[in-house]
C-alpha positions, 0 to 999 in steps of 0.5 A, a space after each residue: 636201157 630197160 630197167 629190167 635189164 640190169 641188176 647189181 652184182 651184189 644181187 644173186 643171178 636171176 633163176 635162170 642162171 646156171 649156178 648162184 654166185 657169191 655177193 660180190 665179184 669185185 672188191 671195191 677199189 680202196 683196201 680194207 682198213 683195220 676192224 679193231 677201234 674202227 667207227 663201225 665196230 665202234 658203232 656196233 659195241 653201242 648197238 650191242 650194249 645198246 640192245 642188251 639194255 632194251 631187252 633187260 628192259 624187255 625181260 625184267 618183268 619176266 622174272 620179277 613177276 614171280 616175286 609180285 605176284 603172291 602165289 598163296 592166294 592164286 589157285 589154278 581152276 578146280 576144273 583142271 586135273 593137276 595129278 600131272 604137277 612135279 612134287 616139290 623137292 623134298 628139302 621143302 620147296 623154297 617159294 620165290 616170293 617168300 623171300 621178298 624184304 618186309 614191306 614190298 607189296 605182292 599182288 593177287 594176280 591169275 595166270 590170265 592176268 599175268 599173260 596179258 600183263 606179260 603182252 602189254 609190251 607188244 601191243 604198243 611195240 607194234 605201232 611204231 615198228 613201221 613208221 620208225 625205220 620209214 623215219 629212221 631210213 629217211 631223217 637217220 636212225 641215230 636219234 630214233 634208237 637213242 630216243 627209243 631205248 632212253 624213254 623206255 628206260 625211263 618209264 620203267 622206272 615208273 613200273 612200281 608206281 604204275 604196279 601200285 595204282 592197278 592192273 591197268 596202269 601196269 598194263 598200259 605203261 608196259 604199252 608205252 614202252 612197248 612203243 618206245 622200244 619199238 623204233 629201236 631195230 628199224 633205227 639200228 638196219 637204217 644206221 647199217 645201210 649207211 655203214 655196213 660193208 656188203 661182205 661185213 654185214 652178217 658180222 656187223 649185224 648179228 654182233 650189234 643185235 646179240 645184245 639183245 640174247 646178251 641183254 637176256 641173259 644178263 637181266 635174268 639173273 640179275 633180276 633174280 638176285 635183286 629181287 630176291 636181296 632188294 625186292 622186285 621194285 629195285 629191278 626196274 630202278 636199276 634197269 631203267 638208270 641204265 638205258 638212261 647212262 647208255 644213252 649219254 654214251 650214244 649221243 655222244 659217240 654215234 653218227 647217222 652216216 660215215 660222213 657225219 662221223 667226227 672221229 672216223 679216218 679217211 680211210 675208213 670212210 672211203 672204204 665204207 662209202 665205195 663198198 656200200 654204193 649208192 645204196 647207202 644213204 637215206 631214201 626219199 619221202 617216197 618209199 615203193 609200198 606196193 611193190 614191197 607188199 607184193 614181194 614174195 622174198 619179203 612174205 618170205 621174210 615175214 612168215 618165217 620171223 613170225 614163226 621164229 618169233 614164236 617160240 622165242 617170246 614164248 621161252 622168254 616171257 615164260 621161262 621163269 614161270 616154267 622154272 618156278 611152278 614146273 620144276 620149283 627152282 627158287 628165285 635165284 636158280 630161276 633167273 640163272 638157268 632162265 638166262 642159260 639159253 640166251 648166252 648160248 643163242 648171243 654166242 652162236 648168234 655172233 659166230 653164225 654172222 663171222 661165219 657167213 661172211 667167211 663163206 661169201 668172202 671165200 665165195 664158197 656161197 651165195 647170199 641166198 644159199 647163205 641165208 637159207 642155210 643158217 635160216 633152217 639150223 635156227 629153225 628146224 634144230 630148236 623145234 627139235 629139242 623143243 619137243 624133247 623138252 615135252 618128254 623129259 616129264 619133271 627132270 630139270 636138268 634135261 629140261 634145262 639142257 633141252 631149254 638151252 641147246 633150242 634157244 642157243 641153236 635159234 641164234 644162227 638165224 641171226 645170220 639168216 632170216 633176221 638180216 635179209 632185209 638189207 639183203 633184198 632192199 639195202 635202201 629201204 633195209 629199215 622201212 623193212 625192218 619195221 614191216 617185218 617186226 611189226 608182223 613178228 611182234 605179233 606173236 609177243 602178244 599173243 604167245 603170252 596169253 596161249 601159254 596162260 591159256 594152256 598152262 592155267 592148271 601148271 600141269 605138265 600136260 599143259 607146258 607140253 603143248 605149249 612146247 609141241 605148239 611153238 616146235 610146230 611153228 618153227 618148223 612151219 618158218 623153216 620150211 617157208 624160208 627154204 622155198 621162197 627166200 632170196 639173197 637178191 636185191 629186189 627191182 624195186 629197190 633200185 632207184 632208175 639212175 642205176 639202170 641208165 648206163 649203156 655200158 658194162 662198165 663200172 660205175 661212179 659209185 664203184 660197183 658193176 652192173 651186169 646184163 641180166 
């Protein structure tokens, strides 16, 4: 039979079909053993954890670069108007690096340097996107996201040192986490194809990934009120001691495949081998890179987490310095109202993923339809409010509100865009996670150093384009995602022996094959 003859039902019908059906037509043949205490949610509490750990590994800098940096000897340009500044509060504005214990150094650095200091991270988190899920997808991810958040976690313990020596040691140490950190969520769509159920993965996924909005909104006010009681060189202490306790628990507990699994029951494994196919495992050493590259639900994918990717590295790197030199919080309000957004966005980011699985188990949806929808409300609704923010001039608590509802809106794209991957190509879901984090780190580089460009003179004209310029670009992804986004496995992710029945019947691996 033609390859090009049949395709998987946990594929969307082809364009010419009549109407898109859900994930699923059949239910694999062993029943659904309990979620509580099972290995994969177990699994997906160590990625969670796992995540939150990386990405306060991410932001500590975010924060306590406030406290480094002694804003007395830095002055913005004399060629810029600064009639636009909010007034400090009249109480007297209580400056974030005043605060810090005798003896904690604080550096002369501009917003220029700041920028590029704030995406070093990125340059190195770039280089090992590709290569880590091509590694993880074909060794297991399990030694590649342990091996990832353990050496960040420890070079971050090396960040007072490196601060010391110069602007340069600093920068090229966040690079070597950057690139540490970098294999970390190809690893973890590598693990899922192996463990994911088809109708659990949105859950299982966004769960696991939230750690990161978690993460987010713990270290930020964390870092604040340890900066601010400690000093800012206590913060990279903490965080780095505790990616290096998480990775005790990681090696311990997790596996790269259920069959490896020395806790899992019988039943759950059985359930989670005959729901995944012969699409789980690892793939060979030779991966389709042409076919991948010509893919338009891949550009798709691409486009849209670069556009997403923008606004949101932008609030994240720059958020605190918004906080302090806009609206004049002090440290320990910085890091707090920072953090608001992120618990918004880890919670609707949890919900969206229960959501979509509700809506493919009940077949009200297909996988496209599914991954559009919540794709567009990640979307589309944050640029709304993100241009809100642009009109709000020096009201902290619409800002923050409008701060908040944008970045907690952004979440339920985790059901949508974030996890096409293994939609599309669940064999080569973490190759592709590399490809499209790699394109989607880009705008971590260079967001940073727009907003030190645009916002030299801390002026409220100068946030606001910042704001309109990342508003713009989210919708630009929504609009992209909506036209040529797909649910459906790609032909080139199927290997020939899935084509070689001559029948309609089920096959070995418990899943059926329809003529297109």
């Amino acid at each position: 039979m033609a390859r090009n003859q049949w395709r998987s039902i946990n594929s969307a019908p082809s364009d010419q079909d009549d109407q898109d059906v859900p994930l699923l037509e059949k239910a694999p043949e062993t029943a659904v053993p309990p979620q509580c205490c099972s290995a994969r949610c177990n699994l997906a509490t160590l990625m969670f954890f796992g995540f939150a750990v990386v990405y306060g590994l991410r932001v500590n800098l975010s924060v306590a670069m406030v406290a480094m940096v002694n804003s007395t000897s830095v002055h913005p340009s004399t060629n810029h108007s600064l009639v636009h500044v909010c007034p400090a509060p009249r109480s007297g504005y209580n400056s974030s690096t005043s605060a810090q214990p005798d003896g904690i150094p604080q550096y002369s650095w501009d917003t220029d340097t700041q920028g590029y200091l704030l995406g070093a991270f990125f340059f190195g988190y770039l280089l090992t996107q590709i290569p880590g899920g091509y590694l993880a997808g074909r060794l297991g991810g399990r030694i590649f996201m342990g091996g990832g958040v353990v050496g960040t976690a420890a070079l971050t313990l090396l960040t007072p040192l490196a601060a010391e020596l110069g602007v340069y040691w600093l920068f090229a140490l966040r690079m070597l986490e950057g690139f540490g950190e970098g294999v970390t969520f190809p690893a973890m769509m590598a693990m899922w194809a192996c463990w994911a159920p088809p109708l659990e993965r949105s859950r299982l996924i966004t769960f696991s990934g939230a750690g990161a909005n978690f993460g987010a909104f713990m270290a930020l006010p964390l870092t604040g009120f340890i900066c601010h009681t400690l000093g800012w060189p206590a913060v990279f202490y903490c965080c780095g001691g505790a990616g290096c306790l998480w990775g005790l628990f990681w090696f311990i507990c997790a596996s790269d495949h259920p069959r490896s699994h020395p806790r899992i029951s019988d039943h759950e494994r059985d359930y989670i081998i005959s729901s995944i196919g012969s699409q789980g495992g690892t793939h060979g050493w030779s991966v389709p890179f042409k076919p991948m590259m010509l893919s338009v639900p891949l550009w798709a994918i691409i486009l849209s987490q670069m556009c997403s990717n923008w606004a949101y590295y932008t609030l994240l790197t720059s958020l605190p310095t918004y906080m302090d030199t806009v609206l004049h919080f002090d440290l320990r309000q910085n890091g707090f109202l920072s953090a608001l957004p992120y618990l918004g966005a880890w919670l609707c980011a949890v919900t969206s993923g229960v959501l979509a699985d509700h809506l493919l188990e009940r077949k009200l949806l297909s996988v496209t339809a599914v991954r559009k929808i919540f794709t567009l409300t990640g979307l589309l609704l944050p640029a709304v409010f993100l241009v809100a923010v642009g009109f709000v001039g020096c009201s902290g608590v619409l800002a923050v509100t409008f701060l908040t509802l944008s970045t907690s809106l952004g979440g339920t794209s985790a059901a949508g865009v974030f996890i096409n991957q293994i939609d599309i190509a669940p064999r080569y879901a973490g190759v592709l996670l590399g490809i499209t984090n790699t394109f989607g780190t880009i705008p971590g580089v260079l967001a940073p150093i727009v907003m030190g460009y645009l916002t030299r003179d801390h002026s409220l004209t100068g946030w606001r384009s910042v704001f309109y310029l990342s508003a713009g670009v989210s919708a630009c992804g929504a609009l992209i995602f909506t036209l040529f986004g797909s649910g459906k496995i790609q032909k080139w992710a199927l290997e020939d022996e899935e084509f070689e029945s001559e029948t309609e019947s089920e096959q070995p691996d418990g899943r059926v094959y329809e003529n297109a």
